[in-house]
C-alpha positions in Angstrom: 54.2 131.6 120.5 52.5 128.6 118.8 54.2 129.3 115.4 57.4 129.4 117.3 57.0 125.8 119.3 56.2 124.5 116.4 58.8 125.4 114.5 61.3 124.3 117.1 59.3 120.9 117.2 59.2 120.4 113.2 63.4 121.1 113.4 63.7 118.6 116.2 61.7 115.9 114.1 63.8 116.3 110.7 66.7 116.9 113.6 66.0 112.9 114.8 65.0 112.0 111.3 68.5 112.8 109.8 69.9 111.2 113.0 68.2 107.8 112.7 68.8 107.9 108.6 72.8 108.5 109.4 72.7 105.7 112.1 71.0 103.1 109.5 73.7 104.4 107.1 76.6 103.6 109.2 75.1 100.1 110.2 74.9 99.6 106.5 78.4 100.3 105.8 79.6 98.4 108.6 77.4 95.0 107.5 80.3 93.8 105.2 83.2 94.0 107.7 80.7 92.1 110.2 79.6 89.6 108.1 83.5 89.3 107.3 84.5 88.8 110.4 81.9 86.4 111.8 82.8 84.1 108.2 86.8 84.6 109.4 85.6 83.0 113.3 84.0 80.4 112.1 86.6 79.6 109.6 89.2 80.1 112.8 87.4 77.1 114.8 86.5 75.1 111.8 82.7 74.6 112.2 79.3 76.2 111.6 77.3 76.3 114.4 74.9 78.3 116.3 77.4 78.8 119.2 80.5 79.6 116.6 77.9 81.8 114.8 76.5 83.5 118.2 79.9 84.4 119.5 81.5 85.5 116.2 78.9 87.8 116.3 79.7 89.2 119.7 83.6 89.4 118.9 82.7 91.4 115.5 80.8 94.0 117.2 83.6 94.1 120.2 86.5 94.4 117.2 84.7 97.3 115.3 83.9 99.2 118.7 87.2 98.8 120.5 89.6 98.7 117.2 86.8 101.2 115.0 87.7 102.2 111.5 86.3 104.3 109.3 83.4 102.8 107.2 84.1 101.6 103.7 83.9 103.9 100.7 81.4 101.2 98.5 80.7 102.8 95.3 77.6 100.5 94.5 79.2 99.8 90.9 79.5 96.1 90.0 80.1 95.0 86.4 80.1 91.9 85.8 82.2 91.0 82.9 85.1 92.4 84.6 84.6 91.1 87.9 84.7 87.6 86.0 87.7 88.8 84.2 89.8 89.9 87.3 88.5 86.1 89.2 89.6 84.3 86.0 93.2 86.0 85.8 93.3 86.1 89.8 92.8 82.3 89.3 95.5 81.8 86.8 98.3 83.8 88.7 97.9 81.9 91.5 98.2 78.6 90.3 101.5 80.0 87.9 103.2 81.7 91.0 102.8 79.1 92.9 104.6 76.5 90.6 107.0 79.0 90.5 107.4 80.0 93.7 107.8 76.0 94.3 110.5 75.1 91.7 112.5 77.8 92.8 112.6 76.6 96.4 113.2 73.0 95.2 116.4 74.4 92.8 119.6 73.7 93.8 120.6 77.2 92.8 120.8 80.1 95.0 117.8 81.9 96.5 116.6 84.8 93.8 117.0 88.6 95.6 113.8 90.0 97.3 113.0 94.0 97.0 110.8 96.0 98.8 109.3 98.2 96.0 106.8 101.2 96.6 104.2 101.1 94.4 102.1 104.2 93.5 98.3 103.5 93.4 96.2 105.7 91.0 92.9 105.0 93.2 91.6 107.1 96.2 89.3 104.3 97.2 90.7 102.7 100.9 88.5 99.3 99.8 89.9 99.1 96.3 93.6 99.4 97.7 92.6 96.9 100.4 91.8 94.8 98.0 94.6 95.2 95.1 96.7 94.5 98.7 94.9 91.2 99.6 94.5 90.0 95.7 98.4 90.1 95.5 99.2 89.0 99.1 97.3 86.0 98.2 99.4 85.3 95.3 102.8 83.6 96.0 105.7 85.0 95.9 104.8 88.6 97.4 103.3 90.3 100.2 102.2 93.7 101.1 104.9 95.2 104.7 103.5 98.6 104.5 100.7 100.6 103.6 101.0 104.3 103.0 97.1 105.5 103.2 97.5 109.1 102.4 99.4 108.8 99.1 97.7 105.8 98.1 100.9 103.5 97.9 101.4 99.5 99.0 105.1 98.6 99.9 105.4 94.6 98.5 108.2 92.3 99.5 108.6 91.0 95.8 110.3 87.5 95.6 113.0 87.0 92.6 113.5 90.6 91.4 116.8 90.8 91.0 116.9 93.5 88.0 115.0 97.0 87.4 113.0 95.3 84.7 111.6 92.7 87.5 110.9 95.7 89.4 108.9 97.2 86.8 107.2 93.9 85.8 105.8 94.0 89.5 104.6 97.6 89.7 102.8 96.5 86.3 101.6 93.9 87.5 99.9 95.4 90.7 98.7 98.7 88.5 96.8 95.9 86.0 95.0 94.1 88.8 94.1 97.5 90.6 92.6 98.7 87.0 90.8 95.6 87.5 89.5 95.9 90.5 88.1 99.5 89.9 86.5 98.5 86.3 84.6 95.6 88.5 83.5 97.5 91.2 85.3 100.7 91.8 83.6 104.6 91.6 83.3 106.7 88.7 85.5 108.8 89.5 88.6 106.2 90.1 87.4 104.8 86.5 87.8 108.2 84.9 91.2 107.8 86.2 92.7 104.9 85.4 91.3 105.5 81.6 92.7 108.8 81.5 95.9 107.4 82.9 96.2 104.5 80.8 95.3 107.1 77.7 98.1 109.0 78.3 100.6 106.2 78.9 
């Protein structure tokens, strides 16, 4: 009988050992989009102060309890060199868009065409393609409508692509920033394919 409630007791301890090690895990995962969110409230009202701090806090934790999503696949990879490489080039097609973006609008000649082009994603990774999404919202002259998680594609509105090779300059475009963003920081597995994908291509 001994042998027996002790048994029971050891698999009740590792029981509430792998319970509390999950529950640090999750927390963990969920740090980033808290800290993210309490940054994005204070940069809402403007200031940095104890009470803009204290209450971002308390709408964070209300957001990711009432609206929850899934935590974010982080790989833990970060190289360097690449993540300097994909700021650098972020850098520079911001500032070129948005010359462009503004000498269009101040031509007399007729507004470019728009498309909405479907772009197929080689990653699995839902914080890579959140991030290839955000990188080229933030660069004018497109924006991601529509995100199709499953098959890993981002629907853009595409300013000035009035031809099939515009259209194909875009889905280059977004394909060279996400191999960017999974050489900086993305899993070994998404790495093995993009090189194998750029290989064969």
């Amino acid at each position: 009988m001994s042998d027996s409630t002790s048994t029971v007791t050891s698999d009740s301890q590792t029981a509430s050992a792998a319970s509390r090690t999950e529950v640090r895990g999750r927390i963990w995962q969920q740090l980033p989009l808290l800290v993210g969110l309490v940054v994005l409230w204070m940069v809402l009202w403007g200031q940095l102060t104890w009470v803009s701090i204290l209450t971002g806090i308390i709408v964070a934790i209300a957001v990711t309890r009432v609206l929850y999503l899934p935590p974010a696949d982080i790989s833990g990879r970060l190289n360097v060199l690449y993540l300097a490489v994909f700021l650098v080039h972020f850098a520079v097609d911001v500032a070129v868009a948005s010359f462009t973006v503004a000498f269009q609008a101040l031509s007399p000649r007729p507004i470019p065409l728009s498309s909405v082009i479907g772009i197929q994603l080689r990653t699995r990774s839902d914080f890579v393609m959140t991030l290839d999404a955000i990188a080229m919202s933030l660069v004018p002259g497109s924006i991601v409508v529509e995100v199709d998680r499953e098959r890993s594609i981002l629907y853009f509105h595409s300013f000035d692509t009035t031809t099939a090779a515009d259209i194909e300059a875009m889905r280059r475009k977004v394909l060279v920033i996400e191999s960017r963003i999974v050489r900086a920081i993305g899993s070994k597995e998404d790495l093995a394919r993009i090189e194998s994908t750029e290989a064969t291509s």
